[in-house]
C-alpha positions as CSV (number, residue, x, y, z in Angstrom):
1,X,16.9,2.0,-15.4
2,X,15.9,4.1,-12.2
3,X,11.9,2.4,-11.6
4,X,11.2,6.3,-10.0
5,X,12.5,7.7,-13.3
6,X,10.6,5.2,-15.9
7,X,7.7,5.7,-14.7
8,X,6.2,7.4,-18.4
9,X,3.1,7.4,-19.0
10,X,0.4,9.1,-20.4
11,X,-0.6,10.7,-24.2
12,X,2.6,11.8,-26.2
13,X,3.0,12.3,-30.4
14,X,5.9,11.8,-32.0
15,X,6.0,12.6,-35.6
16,X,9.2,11.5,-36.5
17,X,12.8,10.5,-35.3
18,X,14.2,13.5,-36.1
19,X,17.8,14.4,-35.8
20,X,19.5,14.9,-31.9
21,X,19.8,18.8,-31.4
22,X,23.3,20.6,-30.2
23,X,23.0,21.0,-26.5
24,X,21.9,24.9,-25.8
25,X,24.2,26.9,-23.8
26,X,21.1,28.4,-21.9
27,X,19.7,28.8,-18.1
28,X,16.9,26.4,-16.7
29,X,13.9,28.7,-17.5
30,X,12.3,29.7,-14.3
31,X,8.5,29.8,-13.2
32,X,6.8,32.4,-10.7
33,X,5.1,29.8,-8.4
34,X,5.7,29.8,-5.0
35,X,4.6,27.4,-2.3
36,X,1.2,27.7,-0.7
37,X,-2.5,26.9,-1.0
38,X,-2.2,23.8,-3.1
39,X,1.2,24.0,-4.4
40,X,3.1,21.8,-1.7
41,X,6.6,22.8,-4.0
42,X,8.5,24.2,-6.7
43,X,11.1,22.9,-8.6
44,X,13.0,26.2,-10.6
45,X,9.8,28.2,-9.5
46,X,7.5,25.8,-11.4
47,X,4.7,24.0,-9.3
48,X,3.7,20.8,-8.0
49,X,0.3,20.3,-6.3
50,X,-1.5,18.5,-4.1
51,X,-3.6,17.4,-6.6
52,X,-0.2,16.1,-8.9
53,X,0.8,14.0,-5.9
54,X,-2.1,12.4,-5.3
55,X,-2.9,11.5,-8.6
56,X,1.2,9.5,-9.0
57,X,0.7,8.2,-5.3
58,X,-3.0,6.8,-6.2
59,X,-2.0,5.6,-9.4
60,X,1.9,4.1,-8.6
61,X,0.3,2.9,-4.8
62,X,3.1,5.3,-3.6
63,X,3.5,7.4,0.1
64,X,2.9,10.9,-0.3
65,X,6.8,11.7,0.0
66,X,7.9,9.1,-2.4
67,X,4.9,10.6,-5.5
68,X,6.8,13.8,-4.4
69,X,10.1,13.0,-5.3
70,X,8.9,11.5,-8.5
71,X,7.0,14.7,-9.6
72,X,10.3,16.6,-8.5
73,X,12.7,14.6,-10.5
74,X,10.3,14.8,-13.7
75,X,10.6,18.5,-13.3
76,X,14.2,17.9,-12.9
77,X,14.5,16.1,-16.2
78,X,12.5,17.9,-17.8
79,X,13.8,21.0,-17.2
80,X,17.6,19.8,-18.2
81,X,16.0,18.5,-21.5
82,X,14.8,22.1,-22.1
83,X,18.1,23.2,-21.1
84,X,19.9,21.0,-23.5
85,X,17.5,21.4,-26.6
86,X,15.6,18.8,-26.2
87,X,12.2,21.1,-26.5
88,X,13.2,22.1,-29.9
89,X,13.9,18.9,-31.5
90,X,12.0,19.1,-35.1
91,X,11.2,15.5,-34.5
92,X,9.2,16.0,-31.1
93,X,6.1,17.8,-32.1
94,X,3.8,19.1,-29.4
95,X,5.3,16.6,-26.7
96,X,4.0,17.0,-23.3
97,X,6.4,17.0,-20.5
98,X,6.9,13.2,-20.4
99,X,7.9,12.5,-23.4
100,X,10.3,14.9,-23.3
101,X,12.0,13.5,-20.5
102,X,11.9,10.3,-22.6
103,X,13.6,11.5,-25.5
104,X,16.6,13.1,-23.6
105,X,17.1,10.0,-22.0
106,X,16.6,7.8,-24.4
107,X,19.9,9.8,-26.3
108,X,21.4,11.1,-23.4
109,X,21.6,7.7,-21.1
110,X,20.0,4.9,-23.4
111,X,22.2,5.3,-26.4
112,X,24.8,6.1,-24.0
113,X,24.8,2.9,-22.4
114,X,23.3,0.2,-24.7
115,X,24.1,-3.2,-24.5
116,X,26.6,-3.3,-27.5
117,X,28.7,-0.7,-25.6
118,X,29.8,-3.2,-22.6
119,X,33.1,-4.5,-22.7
120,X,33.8,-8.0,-23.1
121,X,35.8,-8.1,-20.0
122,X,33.4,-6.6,-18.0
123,X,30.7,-9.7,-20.0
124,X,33.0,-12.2,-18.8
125,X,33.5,-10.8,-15.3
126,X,29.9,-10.9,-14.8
127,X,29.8,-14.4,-16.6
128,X,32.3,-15.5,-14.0
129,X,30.4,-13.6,-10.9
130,X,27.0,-15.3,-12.0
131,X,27.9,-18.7,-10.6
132,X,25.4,-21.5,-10.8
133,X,23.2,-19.3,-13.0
134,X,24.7,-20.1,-15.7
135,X,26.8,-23.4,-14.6
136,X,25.3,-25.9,-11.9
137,X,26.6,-29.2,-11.0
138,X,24.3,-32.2,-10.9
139,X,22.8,-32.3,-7.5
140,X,20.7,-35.1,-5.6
141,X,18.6,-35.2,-2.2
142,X,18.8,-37.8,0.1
143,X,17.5,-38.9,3.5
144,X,19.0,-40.5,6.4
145,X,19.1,-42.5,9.5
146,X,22.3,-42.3,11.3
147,X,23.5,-43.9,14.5
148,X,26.5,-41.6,16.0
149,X,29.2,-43.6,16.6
150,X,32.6,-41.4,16.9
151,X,35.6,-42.8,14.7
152,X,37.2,-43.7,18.2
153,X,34.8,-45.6,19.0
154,X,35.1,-48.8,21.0
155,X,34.3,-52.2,19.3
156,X,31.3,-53.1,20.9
157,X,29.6,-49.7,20.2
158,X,30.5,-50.0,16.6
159,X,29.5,-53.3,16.2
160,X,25.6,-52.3,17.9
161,X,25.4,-49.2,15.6
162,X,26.2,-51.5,12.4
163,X,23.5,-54.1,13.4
164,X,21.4,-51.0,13.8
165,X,22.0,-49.3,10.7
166,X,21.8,-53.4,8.9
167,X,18.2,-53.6,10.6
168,X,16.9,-50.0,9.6
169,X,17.9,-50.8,5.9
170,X,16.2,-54.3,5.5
171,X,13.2,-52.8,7.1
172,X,13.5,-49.7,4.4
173,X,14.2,-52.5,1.9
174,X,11.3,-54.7,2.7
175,X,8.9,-51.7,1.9
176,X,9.1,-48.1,3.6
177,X,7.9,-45.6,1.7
178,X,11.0,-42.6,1.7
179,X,8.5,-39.7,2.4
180,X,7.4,-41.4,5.6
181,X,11.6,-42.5,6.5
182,X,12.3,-38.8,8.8
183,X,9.0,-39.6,10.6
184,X,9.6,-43.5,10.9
185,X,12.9,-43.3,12.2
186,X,13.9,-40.3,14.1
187,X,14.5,-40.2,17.3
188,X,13.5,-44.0,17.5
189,X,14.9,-46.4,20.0
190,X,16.3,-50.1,18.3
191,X,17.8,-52.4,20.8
192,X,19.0,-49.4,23.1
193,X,20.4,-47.2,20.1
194,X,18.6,-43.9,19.1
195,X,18.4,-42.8,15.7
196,X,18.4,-39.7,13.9
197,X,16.8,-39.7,10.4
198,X,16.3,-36.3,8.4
199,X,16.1,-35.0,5.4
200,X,19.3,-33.7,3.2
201,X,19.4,-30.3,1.2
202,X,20.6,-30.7,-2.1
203,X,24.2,-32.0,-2.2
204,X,26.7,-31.7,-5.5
205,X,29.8,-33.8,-5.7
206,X,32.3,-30.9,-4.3
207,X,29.6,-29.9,-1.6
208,X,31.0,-29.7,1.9
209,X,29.2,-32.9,3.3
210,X,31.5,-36.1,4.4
211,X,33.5,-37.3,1.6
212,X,32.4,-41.2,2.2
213,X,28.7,-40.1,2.4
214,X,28.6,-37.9,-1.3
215,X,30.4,-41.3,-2.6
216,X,27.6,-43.6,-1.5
217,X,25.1,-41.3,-3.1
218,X,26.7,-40.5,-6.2
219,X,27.5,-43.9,-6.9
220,X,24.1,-44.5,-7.5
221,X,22.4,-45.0,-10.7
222,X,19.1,-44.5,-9.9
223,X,16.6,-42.8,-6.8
224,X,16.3,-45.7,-4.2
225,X,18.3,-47.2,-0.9
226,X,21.7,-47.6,-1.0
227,X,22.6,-51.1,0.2
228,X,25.5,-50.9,2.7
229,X,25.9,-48.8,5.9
230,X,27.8,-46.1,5.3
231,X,30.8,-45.0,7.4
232,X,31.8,-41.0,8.2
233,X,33.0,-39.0,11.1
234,X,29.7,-38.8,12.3
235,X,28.4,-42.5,12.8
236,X,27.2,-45.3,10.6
237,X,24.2,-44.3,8.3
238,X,21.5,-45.9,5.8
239,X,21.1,-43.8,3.3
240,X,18.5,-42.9,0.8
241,X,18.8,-41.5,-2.8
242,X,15.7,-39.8,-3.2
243,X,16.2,-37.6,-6.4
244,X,18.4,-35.0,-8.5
245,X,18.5,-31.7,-10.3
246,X,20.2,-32.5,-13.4
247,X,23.7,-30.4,-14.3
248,X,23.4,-27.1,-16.4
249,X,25.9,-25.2,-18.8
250,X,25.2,-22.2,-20.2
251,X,28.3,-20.9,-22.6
252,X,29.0,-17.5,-22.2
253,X,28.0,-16.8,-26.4
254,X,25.0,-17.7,-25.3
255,X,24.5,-15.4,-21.9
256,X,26.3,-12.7,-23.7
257,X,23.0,-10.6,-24.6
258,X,21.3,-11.6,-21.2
259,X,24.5,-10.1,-19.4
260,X,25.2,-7.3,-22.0
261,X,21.3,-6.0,-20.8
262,X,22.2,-6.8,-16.7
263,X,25.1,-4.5,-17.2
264,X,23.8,-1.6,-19.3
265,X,20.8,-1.4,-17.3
266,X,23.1,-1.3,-14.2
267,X,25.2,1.2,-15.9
268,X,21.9,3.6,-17.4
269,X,20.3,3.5,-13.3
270,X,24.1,4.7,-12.0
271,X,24.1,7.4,-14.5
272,X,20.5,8.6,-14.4
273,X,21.2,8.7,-10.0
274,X,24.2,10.6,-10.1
275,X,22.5,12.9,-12.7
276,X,19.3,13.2,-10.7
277,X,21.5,13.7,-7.5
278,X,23.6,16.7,-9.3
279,X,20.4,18.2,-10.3
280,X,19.2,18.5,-7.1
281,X,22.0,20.0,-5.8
282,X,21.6,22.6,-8.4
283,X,18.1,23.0,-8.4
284,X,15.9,25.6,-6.3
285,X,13.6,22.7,-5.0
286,X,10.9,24.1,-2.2
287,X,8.4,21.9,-0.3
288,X,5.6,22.7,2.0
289,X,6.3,18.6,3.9
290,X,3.1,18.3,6.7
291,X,1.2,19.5,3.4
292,X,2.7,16.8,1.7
293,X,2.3,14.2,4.0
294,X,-1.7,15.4,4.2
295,X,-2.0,14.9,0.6
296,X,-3.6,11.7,0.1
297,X,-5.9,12.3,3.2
298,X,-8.0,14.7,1.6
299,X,-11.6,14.3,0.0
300,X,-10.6,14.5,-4.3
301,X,-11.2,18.3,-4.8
302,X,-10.5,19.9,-1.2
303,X,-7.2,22.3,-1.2
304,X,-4.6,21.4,1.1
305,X,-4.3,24.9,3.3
């Protein structure tokens, strides 16, 4: 859910679980406080002080503004619970604020929106959408040296990129380590012909990468050099298989709770913003800002005037 909602902390005693209460057809009750000295605002009349916001933005490592907003959407919640009958619940005994606001969301968005009330389509939508979360092809890294040779290429030019290439992998063969291959090789002059050796990302068998070159490597049973030169649209290349990330499949039976919690917690932090955001428009919120924005920069104990 909303982090700037779940934020509950603190003492709280609940006696029992209680039964949930009809929701009272009553007003917000409203305070007398007004802003001034070291109330900075008021949410229904009720206050919040300069000491309240420095004690959330101390203790969440949160800017002045943000600890304000927090304080003013507890109030905000809190004071809806109240509304609703959430104060009176026989099995909330001498709750403080907090846990109020815990208990009417815990029924009112919680319950709501628990993980057994997503619909299977919208599980396997999100199955679907998850991609190589839950399914990844085997993969494999490579290095390697390539001498660009267009496919047009005259005869001659061909013929002195395959020596090349031939030369580069009997040297590779004879006993070059493949971490040291990129710094061996690229940009290196043999007989007239510069090379280009670097490193490949991660390449599955559908990746966009030539077709010839994901043949060579796949081929393979096993990390190590690949004996032939390798032909692409590119040039001629020596290529080695240096290692793999093996395939995963995860059914959906078994991502169905992971996904089942994604979406209900996506669903509760909608429903607890567009509540928070009617709320506000319906509250009487006042703020004192440049008092605000002083709060943290005075000594613990000073008023904010």
């Amino acid at each position: 859910m909303n982090a700037r909602v779940f934020f509950i902390v603190g003492s709280w005693w609940i006696a029992s679980c209680g039964q949930a209460t009809e929701i009272a057809n009553q007003q917000v009750e409203r305070g007398t406080s007004v802003v001034g000295g070291d109330v900075v605002a008021t949410v229904h009349g009720h206050p919040i002080t300069v000491g309240e916001i420095e004690e959330v933005a101390r203790a969440a490592s949160l800017a002045p503004r943000e600890a304000a907003i927090r304080l003013e959407e507890e109030a905000l919640l809190a004071a809806e619970a109240s509304r609703q009958g959430y104060g009176n619940d026989h099995g909330v005994i001498r709750v403080r604020q907090q846990a109020l606001i815990q208990a009417f969301l815990r029924r009112e968005i919680e319950d709501a929106h628990s993980p057994a009330s997503i619909a299977a389509e919208d599980v396997m939508q999100a199955y679907a959408a998850a991609g190589v979360e839950f399914n990844r092809p085997e993969t494999r890294r490579s290095v390697h040296i390539l001498v660009s040779a267009p496919l047009d290429a005259d005869p001659d030019t061909n013929t002195r990129a395959v020596a090349v290439i031939r030369f580069v992998i009997e040297e590779i063969r004879a006993g070059v380590e493949s971490g040291s291959i990129v710094r061996r090789y690229h940009r290196r002059n043999v007989g007239g012909v510069r090379l280009t050796a670097q490193d490949v990302p991660l390449l599955s068998r559908d990746a966009n990468a030539a077709r010839e070159y994901k043949e060579a490597l796949f081929s393979m049973q096993e990390p190590g050099l690949y004996p032939d030169p390798v032909r692409t649209g590119y040039g001629w290349h020596a290529i080695v298989y240096t290692g793999s990330e093996p395939a995963m499949h995860v059914p959906l039976e078994e991502a169905d709770a992971t996904l089942r919690t994604r979406l209900a917690t996506r669903d509760r932090r909608a429903t607890t913003d567009a509540l928070l955001l009617r709320l506000r428009r319906e509250a009487e919120i006042v703020e004192q800002s440049e008092a605000i924005q002083r709060a943290l920069a005075l000594p613990p104990g000073e008023s904010n005037r």
